[in-house]
C-alpha positions as a Markdown table, in Angstrom:
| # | Residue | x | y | z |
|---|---|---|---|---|
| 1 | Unk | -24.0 | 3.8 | -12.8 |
| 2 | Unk | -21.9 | 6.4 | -14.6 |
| 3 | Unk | -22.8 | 10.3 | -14.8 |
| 4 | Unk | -24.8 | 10.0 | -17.6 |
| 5 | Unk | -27.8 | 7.9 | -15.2 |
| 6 | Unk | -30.3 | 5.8 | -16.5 |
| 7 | Unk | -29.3 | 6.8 | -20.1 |
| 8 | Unk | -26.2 | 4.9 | -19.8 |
| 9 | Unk | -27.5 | 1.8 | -18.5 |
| 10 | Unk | -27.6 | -1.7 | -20.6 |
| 11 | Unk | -30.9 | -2.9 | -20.4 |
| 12 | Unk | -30.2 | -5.8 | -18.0 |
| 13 | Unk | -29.3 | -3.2 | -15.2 |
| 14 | Unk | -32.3 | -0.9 | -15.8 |
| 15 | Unk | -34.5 | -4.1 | -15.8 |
| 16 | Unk | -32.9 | -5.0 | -12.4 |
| 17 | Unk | -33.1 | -1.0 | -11.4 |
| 18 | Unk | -36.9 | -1.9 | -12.2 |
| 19 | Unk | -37.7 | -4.9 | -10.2 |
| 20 | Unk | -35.9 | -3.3 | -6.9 |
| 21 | Unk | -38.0 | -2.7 | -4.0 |
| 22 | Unk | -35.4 | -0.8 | -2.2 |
| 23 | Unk | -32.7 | 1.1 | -3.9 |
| 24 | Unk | -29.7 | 1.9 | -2.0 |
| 25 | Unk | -26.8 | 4.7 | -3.5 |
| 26 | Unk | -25.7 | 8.3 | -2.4 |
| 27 | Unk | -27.7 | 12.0 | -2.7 |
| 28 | Unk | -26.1 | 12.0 | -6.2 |
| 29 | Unk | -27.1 | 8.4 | -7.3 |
| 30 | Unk | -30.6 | 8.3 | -6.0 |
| 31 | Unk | -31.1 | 11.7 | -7.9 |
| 32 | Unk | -29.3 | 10.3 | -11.4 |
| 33 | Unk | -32.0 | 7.2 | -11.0 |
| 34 | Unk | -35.2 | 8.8 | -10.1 |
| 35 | Unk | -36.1 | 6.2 | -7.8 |
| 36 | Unk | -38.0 | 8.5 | -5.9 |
| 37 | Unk | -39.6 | 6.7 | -3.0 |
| 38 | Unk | -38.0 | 3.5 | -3.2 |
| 39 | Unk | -34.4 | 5.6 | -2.8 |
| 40 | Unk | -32.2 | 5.1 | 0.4 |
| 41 | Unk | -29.0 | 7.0 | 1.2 |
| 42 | Unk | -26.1 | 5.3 | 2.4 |
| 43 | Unk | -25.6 | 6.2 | 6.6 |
| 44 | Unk | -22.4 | 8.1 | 7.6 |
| 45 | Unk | -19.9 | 6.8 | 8.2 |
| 46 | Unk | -20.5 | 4.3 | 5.5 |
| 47 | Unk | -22.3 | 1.1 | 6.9 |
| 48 | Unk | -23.5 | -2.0 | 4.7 |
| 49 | Unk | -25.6 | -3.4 | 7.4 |
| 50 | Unk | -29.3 | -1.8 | 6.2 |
| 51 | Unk | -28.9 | -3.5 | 2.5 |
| 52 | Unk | -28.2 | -6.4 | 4.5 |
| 53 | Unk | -31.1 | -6.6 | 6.9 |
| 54 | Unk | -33.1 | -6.7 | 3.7 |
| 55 | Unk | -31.6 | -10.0 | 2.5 |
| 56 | Unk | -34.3 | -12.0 | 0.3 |
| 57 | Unk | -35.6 | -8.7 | -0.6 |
| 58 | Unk | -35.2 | -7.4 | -3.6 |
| 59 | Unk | -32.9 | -4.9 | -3.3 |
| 60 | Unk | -30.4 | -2.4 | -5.7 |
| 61 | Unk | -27.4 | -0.7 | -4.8 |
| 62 | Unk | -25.9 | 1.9 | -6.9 |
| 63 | Unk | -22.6 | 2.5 | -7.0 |
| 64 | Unk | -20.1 | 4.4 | -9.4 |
| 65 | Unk | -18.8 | 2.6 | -12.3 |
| 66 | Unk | -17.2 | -0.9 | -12.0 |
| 67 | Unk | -18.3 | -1.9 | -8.0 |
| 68 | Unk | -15.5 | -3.7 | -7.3 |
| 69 | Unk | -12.9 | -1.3 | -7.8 |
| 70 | Unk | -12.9 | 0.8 | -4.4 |
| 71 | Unk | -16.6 | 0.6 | -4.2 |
| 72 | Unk | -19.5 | -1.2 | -2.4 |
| 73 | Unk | -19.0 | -4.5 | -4.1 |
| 74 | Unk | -16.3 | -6.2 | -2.5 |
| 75 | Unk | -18.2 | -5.2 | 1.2 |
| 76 | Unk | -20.8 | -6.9 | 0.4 |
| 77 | Unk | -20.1 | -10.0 | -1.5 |
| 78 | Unk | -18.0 | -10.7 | 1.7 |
| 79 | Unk | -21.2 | -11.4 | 3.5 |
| 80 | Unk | -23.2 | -12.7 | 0.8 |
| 81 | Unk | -23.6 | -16.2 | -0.5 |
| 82 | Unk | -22.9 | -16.4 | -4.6 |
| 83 | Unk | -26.6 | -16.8 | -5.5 |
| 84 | Unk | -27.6 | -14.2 | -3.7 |
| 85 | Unk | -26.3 | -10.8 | -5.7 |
| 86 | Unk | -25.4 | -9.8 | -9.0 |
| 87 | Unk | -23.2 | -7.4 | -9.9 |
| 88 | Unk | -23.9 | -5.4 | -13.4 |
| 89 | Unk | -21.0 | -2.7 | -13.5 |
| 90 | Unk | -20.3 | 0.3 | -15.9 |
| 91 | Unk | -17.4 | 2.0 | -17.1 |
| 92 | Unk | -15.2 | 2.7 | -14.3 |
| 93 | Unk | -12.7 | 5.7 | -13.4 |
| 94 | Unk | -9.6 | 4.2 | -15.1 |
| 95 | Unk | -10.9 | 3.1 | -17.9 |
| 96 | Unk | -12.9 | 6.4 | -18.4 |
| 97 | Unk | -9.5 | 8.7 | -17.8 |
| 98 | Unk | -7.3 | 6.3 | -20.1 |
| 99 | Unk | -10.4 | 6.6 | -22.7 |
| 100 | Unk | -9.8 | 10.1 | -22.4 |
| 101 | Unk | -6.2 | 10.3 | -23.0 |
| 102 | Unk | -6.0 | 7.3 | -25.2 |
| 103 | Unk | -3.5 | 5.7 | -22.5 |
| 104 | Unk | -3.4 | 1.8 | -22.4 |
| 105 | Unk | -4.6 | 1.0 | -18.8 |
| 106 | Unk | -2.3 | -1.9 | -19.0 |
| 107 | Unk | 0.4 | 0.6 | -18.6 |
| 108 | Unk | -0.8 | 2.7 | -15.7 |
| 109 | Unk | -1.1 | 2.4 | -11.9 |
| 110 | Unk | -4.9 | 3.2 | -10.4 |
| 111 | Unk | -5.2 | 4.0 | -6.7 |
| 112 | Unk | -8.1 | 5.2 | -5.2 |
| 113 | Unk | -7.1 | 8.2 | -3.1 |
| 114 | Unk | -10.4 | 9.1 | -1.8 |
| 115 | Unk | -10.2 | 7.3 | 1.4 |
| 116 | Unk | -6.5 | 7.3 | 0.9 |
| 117 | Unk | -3.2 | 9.5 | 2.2 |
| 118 | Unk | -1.8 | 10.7 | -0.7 |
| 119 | Unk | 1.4 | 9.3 | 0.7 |
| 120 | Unk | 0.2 | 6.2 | -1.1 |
| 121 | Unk | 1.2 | 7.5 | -4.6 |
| 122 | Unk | 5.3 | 7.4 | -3.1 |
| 123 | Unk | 6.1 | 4.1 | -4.3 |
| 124 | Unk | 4.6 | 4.8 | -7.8 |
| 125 | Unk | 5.8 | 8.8 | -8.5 |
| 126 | Unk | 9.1 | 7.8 | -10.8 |
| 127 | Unk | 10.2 | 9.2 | -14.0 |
| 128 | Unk | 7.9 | 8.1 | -17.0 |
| 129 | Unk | 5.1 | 7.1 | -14.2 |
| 130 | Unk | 1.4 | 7.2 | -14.8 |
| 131 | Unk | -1.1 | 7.5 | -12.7 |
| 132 | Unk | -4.9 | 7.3 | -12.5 |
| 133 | Unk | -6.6 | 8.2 | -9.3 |
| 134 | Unk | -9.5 | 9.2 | -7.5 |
| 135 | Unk | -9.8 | 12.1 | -5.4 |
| 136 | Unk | -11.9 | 12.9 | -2.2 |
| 137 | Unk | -13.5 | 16.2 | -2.9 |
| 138 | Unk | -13.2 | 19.2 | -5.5 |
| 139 | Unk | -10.0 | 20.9 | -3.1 |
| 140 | Unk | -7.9 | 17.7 | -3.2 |
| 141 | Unk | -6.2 | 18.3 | -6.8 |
| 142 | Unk | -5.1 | 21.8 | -5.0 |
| 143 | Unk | -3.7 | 19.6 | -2.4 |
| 144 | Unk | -2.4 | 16.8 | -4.3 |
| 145 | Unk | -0.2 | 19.6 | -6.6 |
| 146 | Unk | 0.9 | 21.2 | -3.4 |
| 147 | Unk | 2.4 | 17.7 | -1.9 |
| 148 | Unk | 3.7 | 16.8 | -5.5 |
| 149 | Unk | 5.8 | 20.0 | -4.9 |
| 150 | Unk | 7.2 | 19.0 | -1.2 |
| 151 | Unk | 7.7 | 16.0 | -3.0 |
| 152 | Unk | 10.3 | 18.0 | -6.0 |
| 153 | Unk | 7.7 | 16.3 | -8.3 |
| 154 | Unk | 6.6 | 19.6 | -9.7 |
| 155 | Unk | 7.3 | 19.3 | -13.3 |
| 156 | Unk | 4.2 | 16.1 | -12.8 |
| 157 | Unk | 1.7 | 16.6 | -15.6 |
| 158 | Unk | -1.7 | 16.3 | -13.8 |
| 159 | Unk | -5.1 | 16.1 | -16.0 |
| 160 | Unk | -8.0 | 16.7 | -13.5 |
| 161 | Unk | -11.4 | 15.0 | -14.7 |
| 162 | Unk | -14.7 | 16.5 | -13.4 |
| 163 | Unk | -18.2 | 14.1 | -13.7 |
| 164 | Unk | -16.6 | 12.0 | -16.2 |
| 165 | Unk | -18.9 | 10.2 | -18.4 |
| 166 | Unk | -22.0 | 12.8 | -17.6 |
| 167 | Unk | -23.3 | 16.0 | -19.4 |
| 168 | Unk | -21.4 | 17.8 | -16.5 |
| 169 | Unk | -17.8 | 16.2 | -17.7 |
| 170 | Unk | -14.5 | 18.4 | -17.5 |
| 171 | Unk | -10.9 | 18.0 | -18.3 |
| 172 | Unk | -8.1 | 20.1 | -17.5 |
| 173 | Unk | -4.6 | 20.1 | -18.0 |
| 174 | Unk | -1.9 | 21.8 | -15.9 |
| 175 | Unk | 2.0 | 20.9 | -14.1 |
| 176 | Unk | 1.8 | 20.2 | -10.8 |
| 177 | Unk | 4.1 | 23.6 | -10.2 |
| 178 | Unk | 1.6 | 26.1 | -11.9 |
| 179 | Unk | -1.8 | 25.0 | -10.5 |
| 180 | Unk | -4.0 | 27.4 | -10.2 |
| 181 | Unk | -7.5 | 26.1 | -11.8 |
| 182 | Unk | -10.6 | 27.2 | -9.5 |
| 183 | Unk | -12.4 | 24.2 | -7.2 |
| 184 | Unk | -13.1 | 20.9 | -9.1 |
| 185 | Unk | -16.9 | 19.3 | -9.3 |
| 186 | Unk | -17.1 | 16.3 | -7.3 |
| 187 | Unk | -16.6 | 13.3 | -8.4 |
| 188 | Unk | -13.0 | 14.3 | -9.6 |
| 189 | Unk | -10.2 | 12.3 | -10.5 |
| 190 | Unk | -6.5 | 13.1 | -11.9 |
| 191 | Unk | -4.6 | 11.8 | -14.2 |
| 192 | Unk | -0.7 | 12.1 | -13.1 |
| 193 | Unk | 2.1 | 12.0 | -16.0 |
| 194 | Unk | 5.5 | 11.7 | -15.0 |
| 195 | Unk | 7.2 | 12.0 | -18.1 |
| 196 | Unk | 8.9 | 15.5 | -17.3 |
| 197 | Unk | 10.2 | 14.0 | -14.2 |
| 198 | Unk | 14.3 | 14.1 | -13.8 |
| 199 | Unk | 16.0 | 11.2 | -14.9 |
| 200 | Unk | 16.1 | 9.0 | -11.6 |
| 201 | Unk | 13.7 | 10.3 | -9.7 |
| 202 | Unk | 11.6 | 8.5 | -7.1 |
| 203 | Unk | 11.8 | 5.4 | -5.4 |
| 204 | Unk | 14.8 | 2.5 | -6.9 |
| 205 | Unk | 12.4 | -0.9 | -7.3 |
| 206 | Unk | 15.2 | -2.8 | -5.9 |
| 207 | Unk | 15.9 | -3.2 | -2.0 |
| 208 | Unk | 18.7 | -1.8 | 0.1 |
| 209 | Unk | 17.4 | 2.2 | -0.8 |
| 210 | Unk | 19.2 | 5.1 | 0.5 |
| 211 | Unk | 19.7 | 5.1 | 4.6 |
| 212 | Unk | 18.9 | 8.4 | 4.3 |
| 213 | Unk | 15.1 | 8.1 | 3.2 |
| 214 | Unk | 14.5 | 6.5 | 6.4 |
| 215 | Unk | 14.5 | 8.8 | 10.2 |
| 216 | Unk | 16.5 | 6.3 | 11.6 |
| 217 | Unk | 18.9 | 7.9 | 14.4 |
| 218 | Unk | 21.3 | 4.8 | 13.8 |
| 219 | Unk | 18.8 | 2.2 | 14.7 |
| 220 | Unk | 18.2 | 0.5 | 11.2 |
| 221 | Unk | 19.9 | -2.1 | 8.6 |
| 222 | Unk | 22.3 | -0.3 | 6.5 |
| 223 | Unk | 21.4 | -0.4 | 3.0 |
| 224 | Unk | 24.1 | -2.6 | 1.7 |
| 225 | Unk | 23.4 | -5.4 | 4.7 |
| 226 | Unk | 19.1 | -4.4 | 4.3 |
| 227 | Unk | 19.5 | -5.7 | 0.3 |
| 228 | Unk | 21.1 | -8.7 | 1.1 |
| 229 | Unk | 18.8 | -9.5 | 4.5 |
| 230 | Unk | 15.8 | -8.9 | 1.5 |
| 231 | Unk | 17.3 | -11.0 | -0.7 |
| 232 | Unk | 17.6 | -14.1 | 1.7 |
| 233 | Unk | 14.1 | -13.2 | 3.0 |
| 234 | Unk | 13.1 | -13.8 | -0.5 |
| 235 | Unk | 9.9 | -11.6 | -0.5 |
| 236 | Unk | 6.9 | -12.6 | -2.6 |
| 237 | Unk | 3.5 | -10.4 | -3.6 |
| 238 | Unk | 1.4 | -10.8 | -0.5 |
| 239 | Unk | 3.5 | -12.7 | 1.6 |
| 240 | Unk | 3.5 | -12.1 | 5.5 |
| 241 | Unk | 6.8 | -11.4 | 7.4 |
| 242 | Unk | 7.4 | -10.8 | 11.5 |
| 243 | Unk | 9.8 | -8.5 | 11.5 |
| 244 | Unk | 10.9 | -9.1 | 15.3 |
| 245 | Unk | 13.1 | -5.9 | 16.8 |
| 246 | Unk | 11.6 | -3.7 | 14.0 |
| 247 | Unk | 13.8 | -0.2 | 15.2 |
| 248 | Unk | 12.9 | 1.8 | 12.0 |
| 249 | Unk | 11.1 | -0.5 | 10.3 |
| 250 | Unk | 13.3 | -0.4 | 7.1 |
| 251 | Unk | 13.0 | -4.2 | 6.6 |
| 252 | Unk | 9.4 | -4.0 | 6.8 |
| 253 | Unk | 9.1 | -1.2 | 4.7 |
| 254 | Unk | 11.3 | -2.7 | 1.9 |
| 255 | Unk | 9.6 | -5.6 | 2.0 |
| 256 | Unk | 5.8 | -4.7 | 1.6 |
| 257 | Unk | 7.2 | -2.2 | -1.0 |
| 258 | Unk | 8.1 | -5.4 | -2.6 |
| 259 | Unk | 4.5 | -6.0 | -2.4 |
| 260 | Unk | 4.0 | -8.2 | 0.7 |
| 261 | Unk | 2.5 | -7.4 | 4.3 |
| 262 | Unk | 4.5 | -7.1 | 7.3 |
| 263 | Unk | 3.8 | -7.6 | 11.3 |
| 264 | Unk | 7.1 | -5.0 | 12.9 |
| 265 | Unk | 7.4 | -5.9 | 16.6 |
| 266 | Unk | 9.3 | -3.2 | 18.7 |
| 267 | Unk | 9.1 | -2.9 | 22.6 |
| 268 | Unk | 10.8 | 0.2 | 22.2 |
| 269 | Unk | 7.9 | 3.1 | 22.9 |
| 270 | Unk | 10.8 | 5.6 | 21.1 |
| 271 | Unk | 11.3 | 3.3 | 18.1 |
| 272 | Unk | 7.5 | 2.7 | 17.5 |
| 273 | Unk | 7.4 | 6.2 | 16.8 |
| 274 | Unk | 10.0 | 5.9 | 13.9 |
| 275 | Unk | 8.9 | 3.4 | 12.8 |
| 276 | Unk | 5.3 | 4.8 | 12.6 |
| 277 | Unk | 6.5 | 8.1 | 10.5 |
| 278 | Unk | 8.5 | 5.6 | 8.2 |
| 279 | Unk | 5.8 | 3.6 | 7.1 |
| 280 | Unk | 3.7 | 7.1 | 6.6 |
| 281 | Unk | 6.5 | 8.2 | 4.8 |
| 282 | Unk | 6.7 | 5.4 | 2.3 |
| 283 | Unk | 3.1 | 5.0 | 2.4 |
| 284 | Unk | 3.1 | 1.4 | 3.2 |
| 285 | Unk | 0.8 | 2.0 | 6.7 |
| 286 | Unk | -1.9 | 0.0 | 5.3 |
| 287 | Unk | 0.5 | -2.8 | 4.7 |
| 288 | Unk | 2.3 | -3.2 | 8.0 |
| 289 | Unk | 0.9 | -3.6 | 11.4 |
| 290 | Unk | 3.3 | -2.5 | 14.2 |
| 291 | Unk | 2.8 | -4.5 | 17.6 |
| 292 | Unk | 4.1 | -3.0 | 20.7 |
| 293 | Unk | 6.5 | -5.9 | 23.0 |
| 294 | Unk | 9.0 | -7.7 | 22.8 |
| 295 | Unk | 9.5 | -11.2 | 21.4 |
| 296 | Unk | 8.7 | -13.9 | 22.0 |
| 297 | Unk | 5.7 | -12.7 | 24.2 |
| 298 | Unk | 4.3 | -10.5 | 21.7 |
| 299 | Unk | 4.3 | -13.0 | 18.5 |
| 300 | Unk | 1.3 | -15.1 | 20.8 |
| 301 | Unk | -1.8 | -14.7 | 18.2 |
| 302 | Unk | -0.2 | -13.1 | 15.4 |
| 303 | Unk | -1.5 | -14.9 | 12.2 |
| 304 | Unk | 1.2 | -17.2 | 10.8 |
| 305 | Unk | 4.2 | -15.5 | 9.1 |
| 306 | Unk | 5.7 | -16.7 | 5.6 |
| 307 | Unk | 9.2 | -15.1 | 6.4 |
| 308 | Unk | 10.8 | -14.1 | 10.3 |
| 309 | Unk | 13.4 | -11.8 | 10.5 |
| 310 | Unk | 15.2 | -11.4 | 13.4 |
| 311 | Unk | 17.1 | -8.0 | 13.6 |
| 312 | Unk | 17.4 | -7.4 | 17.0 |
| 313 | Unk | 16.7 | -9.3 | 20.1 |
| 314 | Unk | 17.8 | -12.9 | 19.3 |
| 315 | Unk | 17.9 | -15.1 | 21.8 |
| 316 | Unk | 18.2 | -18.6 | 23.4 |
| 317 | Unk | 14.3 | -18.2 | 24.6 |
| 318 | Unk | 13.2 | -16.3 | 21.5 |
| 319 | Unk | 14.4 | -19.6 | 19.0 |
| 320 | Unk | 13.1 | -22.1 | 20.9 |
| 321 | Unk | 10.1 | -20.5 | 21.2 |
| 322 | Unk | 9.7 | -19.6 | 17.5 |
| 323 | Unk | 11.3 | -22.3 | 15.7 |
| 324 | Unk | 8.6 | -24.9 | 16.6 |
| 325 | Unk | 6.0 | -22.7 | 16.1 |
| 326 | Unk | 6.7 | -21.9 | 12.2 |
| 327 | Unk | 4.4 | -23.5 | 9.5 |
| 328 | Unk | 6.2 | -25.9 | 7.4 |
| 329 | Unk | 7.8 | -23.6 | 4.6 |
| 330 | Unk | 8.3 | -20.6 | 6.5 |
| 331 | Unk | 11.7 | -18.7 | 5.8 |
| 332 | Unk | 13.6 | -17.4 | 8.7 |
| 333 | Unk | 16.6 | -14.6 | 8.6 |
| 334 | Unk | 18.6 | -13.7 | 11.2 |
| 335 | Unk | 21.6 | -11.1 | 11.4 |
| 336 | Unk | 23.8 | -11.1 | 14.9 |
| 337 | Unk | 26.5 | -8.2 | 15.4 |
| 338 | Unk | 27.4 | -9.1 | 18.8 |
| 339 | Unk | 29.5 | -12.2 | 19.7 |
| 340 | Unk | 26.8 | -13.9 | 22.1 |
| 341 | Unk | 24.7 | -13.8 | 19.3 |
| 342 | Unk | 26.8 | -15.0 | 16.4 |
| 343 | Unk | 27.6 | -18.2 | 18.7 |
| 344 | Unk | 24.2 | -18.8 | 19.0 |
| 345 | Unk | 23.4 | -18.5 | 15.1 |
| 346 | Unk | 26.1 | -21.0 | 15.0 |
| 347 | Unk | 25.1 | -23.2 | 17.0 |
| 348 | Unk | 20.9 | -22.9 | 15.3 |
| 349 | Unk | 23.3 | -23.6 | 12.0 |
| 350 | Unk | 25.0 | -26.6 | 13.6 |
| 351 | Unk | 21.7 | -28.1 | 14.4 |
| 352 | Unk | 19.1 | -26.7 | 11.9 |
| 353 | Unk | 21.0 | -26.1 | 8.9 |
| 354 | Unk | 20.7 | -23.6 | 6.2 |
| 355 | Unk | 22.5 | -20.6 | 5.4 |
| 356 | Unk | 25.4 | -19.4 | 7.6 |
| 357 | Unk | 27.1 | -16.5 | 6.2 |
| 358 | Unk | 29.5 | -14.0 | 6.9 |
| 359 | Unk | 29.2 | -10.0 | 5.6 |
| 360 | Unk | 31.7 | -8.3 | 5.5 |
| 361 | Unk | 31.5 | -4.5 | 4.1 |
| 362 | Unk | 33.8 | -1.9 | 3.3 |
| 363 | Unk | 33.0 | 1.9 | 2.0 |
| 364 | Unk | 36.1 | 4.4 | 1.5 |
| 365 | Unk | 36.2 | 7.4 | 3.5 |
| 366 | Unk | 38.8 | 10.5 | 4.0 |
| 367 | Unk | 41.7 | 9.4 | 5.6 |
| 368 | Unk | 44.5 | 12.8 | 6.4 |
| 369 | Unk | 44.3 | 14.1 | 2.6 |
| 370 | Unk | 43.5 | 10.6 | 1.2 |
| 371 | Unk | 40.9 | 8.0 | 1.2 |
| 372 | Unk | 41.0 | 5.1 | 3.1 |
| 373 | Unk | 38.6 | 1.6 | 3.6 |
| 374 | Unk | 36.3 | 2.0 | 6.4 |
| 375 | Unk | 34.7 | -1.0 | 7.7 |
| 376 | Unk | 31.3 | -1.3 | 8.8 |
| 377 | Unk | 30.7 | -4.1 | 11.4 |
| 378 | Unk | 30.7 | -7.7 | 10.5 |
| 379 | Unk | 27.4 | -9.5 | 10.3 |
| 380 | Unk | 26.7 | -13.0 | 10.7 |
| 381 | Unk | 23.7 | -13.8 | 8.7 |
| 382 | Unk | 21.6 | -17.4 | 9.6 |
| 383 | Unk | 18.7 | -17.6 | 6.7 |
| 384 | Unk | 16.7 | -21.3 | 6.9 |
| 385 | Unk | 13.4 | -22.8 | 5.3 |
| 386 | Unk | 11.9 | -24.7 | 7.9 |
């Protein structure tokens, strides 16, 4: 149900709207309906279990627009066989805000920042981006323009869209860096356009980004070594990776902002702590799971991985444990610095196979009035498909 109520429904959803004995939806919902006695408002915090205690009942849930785009739908087809729901959706946020810009939504990221750190826009915010989003009250575009601004994203165009679809409907226009309109109604969205952004801004879409994005304090892959560790691990939308010996997390940031999930197992109490504000940073927490122990003690129960990287920690006891217990498939990356550990890549090559290799890496620093090679040190690098 959009705004506009029971005047914008198809006549298949008012005929169901109808027939319902019990109609679930929020204050705002019930009241758009007129459903009167029948009306039930959703408990807080949010709980599907009342609409379904009233399974074989007939029963309507209201919900904003399309139901399965950060609404009640997907919650409750979960627990539902297929006969027993239908969904009959309306026009939903993005395709209401790209209506009114005349934007293809092929073309634009939508996130749903109502339930959502706005931290979650980071991987997105680049030069020429846009963005449709919701927002979780009428002061979050006041906040949203403020963080743009910590961000340097200032010169982002941002549309906020008040009751869209509903006699109530507003749009306004403003930069991030001159906000100033008064409180939005709820439901509001924004529209971010980040065509004015500096050539080069925001996140590269390629791995090995800048060491310095990430608090690190020297524990973490550096950049050049982190793109080729990436590459080998061969990351794919989805995918699940053990990062074993996470120290800042970089690999497992880099790789679910490839688009996969990551498990990052630390023992370290000091470390899960960076590696925590990284993944806030990068807004990739809902992605990654950090797991406090060390390997291979803490991988018992962990759902089965589709890539292992081993960055710190590798052992005699940690292969033989994990090496049998990898599905068939599974890629596996480790990088040794030490000596002891490069013998015993070797020797996992000898018998195993794969990928040995060898990086070397060089970057020119002063030297007296000149410039010299510095190296960085060698890793050996064991990657495998088991």
């Amino acid at each position: 149900m959009g705004e506009d109520g029971v005047a914008g429904l198809g006549d298949a959803s008012r005929d169901a709207l109808a027939a319902a004995k019990v109609v679930f939806g929020g204050p705002r919902h019930l009241d758009l309906a007129g459903v009167g006695a029948r009306g039930r408002a959703w408990p807080v915090p949010f709980d599907i279990a009342p609409v379904l205690a009233l399974r074989g009942r007939r029963v309507a849930v209201l919900a904003s627009g399309d139901p399965f785009w950060f609404g009640a739908g997907g919650s409750l087809a979960a627990h539902l066989a297929p006969g027993e729901w239908r969904a009959l959706p309306a026009p939903g946020v993005p395709s209401l805000a790209a209506a009114r810009l005349g934007w293809r939504l092929e073309d634009c990221v939508a996130l749903g920042l109502h339930a959502a750190p706005l931290a979650r826009l980071r991987p997105h915010l680049v030069r020429g981006c846009r963005i449709i989003a919701t927002l979780r009250d009428g002061n979050a575009p006041a906040s949203l323009a403020a963080w743009l601004c910590g961000q340097g994203a200032g010169a982002v165009r941002m549309t906020v869209l008040e009751r869209l679809g509903g006699p109530l409907e507003r749009v306004r226009t403003t930069r991030a860096d001159s906000f100033a309109l008064n409180e939005s109604a709820a439901p509001v969205a924004v529209v971010l356009d980040g065509a004015n952004l500096p050539r080069g801004f925001g996140l590269s879409a390629a791995a090995g980004r800048s060491d310095d994005l990430f608090d690190h304090q020297g524990q973490i892959t550096k950049a050049p070594v982190r793109a080729m560790t990436l590459a080998a691990l061969q990351p794919r939308a989805e995918a699940l990776l053990w990062d074993i010996g996470g120290g800042s997390g970089s690999i497992s940031v880099e790789w679910a902002l490839a688009g996969g999930r990551a498990i990052c197992i630390e023992p370290r109490a000091d470390r899960l702590a960076l590696i925590a504000g990284n993944l806030d940073r990068f807004g990739m927490s809902h992605r990654i799971r950090i797991v406090e122990g060390a390997a291979p003690e803490a991988l018992a129960g962990l759902p089965e991985p589709d890539a292992v990287f081993v960055g710190g920690g590798g052992s005699t006891a940690l292969f033989r444990t994990l090496l049998p217990a990898l599905p068939h498939g599974a890629r596996l990356v480790a990088n040794a610095v030490t000596l002891e550990t490069e013998a015993l890549l070797t020797g996992l090559h000898a018998r195993h196979g794969g990928d040995l290799t060898r990086i070397e890496i060089a970057r020119a620093a002063p030297l007296g009035g000149m410039r010299g090679w510095q190296p960085l040190r060698p890793v050996v690098q064991w990657a495998v498909t088991t």
